[in-house]
TITITI-663295 format. One record per atom (N, C-alpha, C): residue in one letter; atom name; x, y, z. Coordinates in nm, 4 decimals, decimal comma, padded with zeros to 6 digits, m for minus. Each point is the difference from the previous one (the first is absolute). Example, Ala and Ser with C-alpha at 12.3 -4.5 7.8 and 13.67 -1.06 7.14 Angstrom:
<gunus>
GUNU   res   atom         c1         c2         c3
GUNU     a      N    01,3190   m00,5690    00,7800
GUNU     a     CA   m00,0890    00,1190    00,0000
GUNU     a      C    00,0900    00,1200    00,0000
GUNU     s      N   m00,0350    00,1050   m00,0720
GUNU     s     CA    00,0820    00,1190    00,0060
GUNU     s      C   m00,0770    00,1090    00,0730
</gunus>
This chain:
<gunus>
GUNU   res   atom         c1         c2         c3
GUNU     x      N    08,2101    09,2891    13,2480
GUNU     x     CA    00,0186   m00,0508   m00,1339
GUNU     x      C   m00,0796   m00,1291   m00,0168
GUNU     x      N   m00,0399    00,0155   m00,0846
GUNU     x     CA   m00,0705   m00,1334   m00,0314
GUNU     x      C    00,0288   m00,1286   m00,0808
GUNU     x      N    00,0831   m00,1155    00,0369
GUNU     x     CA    00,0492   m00,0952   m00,1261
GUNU     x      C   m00,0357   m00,0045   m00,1440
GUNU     x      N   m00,1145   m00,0211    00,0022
GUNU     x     CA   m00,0980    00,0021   m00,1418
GUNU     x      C    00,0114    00,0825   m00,1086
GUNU     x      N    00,0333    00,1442    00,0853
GUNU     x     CA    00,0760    00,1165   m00,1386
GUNU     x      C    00,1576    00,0151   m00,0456
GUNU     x      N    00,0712   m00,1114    00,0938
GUNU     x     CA    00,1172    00,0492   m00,0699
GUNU     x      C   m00,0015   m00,0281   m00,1488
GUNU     x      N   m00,0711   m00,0972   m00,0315
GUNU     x     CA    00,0080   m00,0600   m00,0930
GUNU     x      C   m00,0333    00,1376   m00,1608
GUNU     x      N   m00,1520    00,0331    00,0827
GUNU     x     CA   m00,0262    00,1157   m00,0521
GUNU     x      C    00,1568    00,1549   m00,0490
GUNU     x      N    00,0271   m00,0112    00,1179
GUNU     x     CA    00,1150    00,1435    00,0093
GUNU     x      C    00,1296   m00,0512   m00,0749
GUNU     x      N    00,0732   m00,1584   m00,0081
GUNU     x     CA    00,0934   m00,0160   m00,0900
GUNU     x      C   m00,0742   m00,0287   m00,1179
GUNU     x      N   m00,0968   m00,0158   m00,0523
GUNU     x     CA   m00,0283    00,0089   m00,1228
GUNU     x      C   m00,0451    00,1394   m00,0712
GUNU     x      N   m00,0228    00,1211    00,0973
GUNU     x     CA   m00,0081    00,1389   m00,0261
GUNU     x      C    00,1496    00,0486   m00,0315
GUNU     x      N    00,0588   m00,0357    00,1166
GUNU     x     CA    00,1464    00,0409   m00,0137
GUNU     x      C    00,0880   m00,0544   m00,0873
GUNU     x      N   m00,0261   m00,1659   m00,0078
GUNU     x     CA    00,0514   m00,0586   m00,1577
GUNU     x      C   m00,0368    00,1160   m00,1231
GUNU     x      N   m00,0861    00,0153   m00,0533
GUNU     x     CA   m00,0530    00,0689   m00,1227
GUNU     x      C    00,0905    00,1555    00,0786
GUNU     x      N   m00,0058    00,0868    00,0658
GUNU     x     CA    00,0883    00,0948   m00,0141
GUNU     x      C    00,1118    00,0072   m00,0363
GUNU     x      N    00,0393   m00,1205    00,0489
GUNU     x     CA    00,1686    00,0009   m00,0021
GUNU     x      C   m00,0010   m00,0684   m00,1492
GUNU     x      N   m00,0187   m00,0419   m00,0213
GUNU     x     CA   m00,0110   m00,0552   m00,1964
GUNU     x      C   m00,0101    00,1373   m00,0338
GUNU     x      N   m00,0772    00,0853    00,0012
GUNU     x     CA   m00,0162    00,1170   m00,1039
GUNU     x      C    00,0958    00,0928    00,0335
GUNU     x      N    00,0447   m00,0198    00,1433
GUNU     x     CA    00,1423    00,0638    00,0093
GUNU     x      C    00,1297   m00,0106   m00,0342
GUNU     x      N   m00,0186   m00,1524   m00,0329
GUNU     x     CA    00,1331   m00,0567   m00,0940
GUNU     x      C   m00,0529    00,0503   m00,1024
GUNU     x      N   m00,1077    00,0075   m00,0674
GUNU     x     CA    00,0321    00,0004   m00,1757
GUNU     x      C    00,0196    00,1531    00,0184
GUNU     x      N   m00,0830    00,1434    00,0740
GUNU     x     CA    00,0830    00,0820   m00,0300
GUNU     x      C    00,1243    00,0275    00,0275
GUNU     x      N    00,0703   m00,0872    00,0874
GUNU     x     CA    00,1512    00,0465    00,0329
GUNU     x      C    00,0704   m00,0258   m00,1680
GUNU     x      N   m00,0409   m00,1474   m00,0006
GUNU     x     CA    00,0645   m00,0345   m00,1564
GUNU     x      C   m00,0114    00,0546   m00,0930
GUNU     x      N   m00,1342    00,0460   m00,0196
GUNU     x     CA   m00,0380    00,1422   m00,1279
GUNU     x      C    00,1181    00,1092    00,0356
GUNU     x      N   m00,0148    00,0320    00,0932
GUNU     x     CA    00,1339    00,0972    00,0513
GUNU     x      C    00,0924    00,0009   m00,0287
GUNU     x      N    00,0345   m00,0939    00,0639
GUNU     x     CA    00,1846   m00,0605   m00,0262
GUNU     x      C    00,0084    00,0299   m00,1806
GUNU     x      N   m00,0869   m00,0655   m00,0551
GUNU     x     CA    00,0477   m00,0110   m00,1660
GUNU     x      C   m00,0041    00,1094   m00,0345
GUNU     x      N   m00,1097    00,1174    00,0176
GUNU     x     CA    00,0264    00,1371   m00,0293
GUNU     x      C    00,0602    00,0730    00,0677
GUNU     x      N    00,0778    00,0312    00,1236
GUNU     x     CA    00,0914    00,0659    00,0483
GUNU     x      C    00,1324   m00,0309   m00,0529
GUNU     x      N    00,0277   m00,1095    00,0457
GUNU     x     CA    00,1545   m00,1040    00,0430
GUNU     x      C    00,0690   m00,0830   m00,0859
GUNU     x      N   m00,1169   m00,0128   m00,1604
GUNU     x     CA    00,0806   m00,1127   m00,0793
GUNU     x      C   m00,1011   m00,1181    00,0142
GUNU     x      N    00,0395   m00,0833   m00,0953
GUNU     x     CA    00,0135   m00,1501   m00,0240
GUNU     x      C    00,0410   m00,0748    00,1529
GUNU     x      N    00,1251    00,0092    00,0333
GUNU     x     CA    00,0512   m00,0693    00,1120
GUNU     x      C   m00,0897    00,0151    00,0984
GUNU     x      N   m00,0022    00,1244    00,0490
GUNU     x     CA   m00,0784   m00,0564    00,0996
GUNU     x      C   m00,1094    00,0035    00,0256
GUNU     x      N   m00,1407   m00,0335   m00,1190
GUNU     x     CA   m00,1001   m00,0272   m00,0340
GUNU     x      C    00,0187   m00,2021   m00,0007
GUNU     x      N    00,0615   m00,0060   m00,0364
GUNU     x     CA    00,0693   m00,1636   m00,0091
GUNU     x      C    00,0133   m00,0579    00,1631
GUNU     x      N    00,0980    00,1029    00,0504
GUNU     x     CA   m00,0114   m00,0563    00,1278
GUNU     x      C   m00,0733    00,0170    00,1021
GUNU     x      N   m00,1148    00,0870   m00,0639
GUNU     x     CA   m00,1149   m00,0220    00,0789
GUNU     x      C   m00,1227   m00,1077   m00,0223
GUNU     x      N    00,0262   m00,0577   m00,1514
GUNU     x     CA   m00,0643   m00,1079    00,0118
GUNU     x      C    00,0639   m00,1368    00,0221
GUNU     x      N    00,1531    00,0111   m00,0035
GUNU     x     CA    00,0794   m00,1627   m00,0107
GUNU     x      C   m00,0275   m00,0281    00,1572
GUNU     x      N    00,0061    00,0600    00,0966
GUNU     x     CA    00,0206    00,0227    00,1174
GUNU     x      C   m00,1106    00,0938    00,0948
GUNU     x      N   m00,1178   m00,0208   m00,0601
GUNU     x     CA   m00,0949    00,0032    00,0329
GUNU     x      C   m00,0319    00,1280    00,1365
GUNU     x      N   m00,0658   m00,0105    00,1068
GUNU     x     CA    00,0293    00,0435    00,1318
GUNU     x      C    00,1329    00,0898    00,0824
GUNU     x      N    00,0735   m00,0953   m00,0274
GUNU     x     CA    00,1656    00,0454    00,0488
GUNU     x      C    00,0855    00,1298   m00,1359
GUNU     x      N   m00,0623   m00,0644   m00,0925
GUNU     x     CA    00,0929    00,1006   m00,1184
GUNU     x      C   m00,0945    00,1639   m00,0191
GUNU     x      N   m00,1580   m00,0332    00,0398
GUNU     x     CA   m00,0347    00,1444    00,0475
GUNU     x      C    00,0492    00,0489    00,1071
GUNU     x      N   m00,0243   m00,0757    00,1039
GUNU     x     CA    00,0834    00,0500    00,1480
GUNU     x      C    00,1190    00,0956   m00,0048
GUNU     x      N    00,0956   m00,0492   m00,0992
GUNU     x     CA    00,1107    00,0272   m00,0486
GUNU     x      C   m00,0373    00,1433   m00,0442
GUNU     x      N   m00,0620   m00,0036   m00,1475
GUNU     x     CA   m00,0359    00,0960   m00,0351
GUNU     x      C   m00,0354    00,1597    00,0760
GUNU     x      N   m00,1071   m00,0787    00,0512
GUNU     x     CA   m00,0825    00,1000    00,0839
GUNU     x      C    00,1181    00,1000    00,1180
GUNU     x      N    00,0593   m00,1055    00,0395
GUNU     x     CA    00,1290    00,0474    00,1062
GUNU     x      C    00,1250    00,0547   m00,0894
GUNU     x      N    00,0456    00,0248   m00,0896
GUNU     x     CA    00,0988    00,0394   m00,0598
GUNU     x      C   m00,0953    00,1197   m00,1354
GUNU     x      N   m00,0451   m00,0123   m00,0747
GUNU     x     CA    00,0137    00,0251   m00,1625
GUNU     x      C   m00,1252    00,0947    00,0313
GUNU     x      N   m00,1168   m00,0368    00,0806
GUNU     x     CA   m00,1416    00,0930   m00,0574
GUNU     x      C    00,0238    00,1141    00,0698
GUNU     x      N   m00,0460    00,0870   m00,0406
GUNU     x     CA   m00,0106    00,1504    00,0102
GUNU     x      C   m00,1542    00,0655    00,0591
GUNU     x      N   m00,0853   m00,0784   m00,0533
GUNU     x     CA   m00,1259    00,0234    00,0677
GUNU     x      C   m00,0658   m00,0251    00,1127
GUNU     x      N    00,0292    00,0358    00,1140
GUNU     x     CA   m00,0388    00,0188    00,1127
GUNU     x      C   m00,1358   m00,0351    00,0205
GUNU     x      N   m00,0801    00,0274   m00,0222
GUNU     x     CA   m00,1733   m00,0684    00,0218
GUNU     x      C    00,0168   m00,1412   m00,0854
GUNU     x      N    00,0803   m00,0475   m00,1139
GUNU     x     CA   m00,0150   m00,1523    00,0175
GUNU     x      C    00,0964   m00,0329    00,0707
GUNU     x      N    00,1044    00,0242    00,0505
GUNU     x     CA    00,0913   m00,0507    00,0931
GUNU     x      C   m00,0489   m00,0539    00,1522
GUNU     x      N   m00,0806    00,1518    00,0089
GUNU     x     CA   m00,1104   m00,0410    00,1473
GUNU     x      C   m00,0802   m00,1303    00,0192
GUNU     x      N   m00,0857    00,0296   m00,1295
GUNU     x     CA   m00,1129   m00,1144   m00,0588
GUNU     x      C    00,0766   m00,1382    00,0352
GUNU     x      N    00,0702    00,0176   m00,0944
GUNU     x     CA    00,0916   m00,2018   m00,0018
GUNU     x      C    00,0071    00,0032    00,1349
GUNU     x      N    00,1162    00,0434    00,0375
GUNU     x     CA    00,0710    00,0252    00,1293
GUNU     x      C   m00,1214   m00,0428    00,1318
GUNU     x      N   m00,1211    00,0422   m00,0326
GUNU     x     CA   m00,1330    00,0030    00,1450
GUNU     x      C   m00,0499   m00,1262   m00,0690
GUNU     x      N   m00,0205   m00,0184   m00,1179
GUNU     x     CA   m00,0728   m00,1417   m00,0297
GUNU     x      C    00,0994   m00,1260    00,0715
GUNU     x      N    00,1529    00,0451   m00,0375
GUNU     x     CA    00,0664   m00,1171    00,0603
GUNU     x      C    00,0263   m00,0032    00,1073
GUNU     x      N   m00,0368    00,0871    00,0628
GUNU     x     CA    00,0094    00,0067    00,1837
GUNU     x      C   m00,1496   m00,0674    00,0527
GUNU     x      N   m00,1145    00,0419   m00,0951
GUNU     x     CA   m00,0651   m00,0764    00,0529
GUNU     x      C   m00,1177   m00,1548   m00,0135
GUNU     x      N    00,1541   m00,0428   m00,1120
GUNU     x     CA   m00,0086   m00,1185   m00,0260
GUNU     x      C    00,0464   m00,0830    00,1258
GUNU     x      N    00,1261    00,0398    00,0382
GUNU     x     CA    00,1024   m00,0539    00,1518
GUNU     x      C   m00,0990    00,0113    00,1033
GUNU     x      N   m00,0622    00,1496    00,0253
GUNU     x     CA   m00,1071   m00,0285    00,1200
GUNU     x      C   m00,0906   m00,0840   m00,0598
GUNU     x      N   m00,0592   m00,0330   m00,1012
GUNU     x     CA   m00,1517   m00,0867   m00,0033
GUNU     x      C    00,0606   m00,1354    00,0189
GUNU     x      N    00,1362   m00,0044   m00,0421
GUNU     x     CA    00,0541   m00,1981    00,0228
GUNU     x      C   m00,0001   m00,0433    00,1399
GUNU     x      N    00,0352    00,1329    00,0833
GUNU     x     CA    00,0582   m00,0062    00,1343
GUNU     x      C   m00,1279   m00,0270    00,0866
GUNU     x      N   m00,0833    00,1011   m00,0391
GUNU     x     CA   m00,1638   m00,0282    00,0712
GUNU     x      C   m00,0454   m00,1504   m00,0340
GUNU     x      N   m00,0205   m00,0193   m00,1283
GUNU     x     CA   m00,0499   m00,1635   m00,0336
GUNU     x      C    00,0911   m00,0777    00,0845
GUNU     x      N    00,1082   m00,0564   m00,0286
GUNU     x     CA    00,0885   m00,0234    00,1366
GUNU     x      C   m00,0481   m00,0107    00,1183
GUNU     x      N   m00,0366    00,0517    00,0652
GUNU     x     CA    00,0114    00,0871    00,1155
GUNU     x      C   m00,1491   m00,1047    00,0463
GUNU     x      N   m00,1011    00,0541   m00,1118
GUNU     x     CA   m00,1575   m00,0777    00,0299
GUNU     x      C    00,0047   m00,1945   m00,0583
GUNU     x      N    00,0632    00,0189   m00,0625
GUNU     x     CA    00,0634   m00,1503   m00,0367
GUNU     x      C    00,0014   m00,0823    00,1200
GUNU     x      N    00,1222    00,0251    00,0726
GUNU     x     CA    00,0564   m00,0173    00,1183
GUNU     x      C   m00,1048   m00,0509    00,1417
GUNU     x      N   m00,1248    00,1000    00,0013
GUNU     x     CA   m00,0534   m00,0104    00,0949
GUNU     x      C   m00,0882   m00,0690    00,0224
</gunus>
């Protein structure tokens, strides 16, 4: 791994995960209601989490979020990791 690109890969992975919140939230408002279109934006991160784990039905964005936010945790853990050394 090379230090110089993480920078590169959380700013790739930033912009995914943004377009993965706004479609969860497009979602939420057309599946689920008002509410919990709301609490996917009052509560940002955690109130999709929520979402995504209880209410969505769609399986390929469930995956999507679900792998973007897994590998948000590994890219913190690696930077970390090269931080450190």
């Amino acid at each position: 791994m090379v230090p110089e690109l993480m920078l590169v890969s959380a700013g790739v992975l930033g912009l995914f995960l943004i377009a993965m919140w706004v479609w969860c939230v497009v979602t939420a408002f057309k599946s689920d209601g008002v509410v919990w279109g709301v609490v996917n934006i009052v509560f940002c991160g955690l109130g999709t989490l929520v979402w995504i784990l209880a209410k969505c039905e769609n399986e390929k964005q469930k995956g999507l979020f679900l792998g973007g936010f897994l590998a948000t945790i590994v890219s913190s853990v690696v930077d970390l990791i090269l931080k450190t050394r």
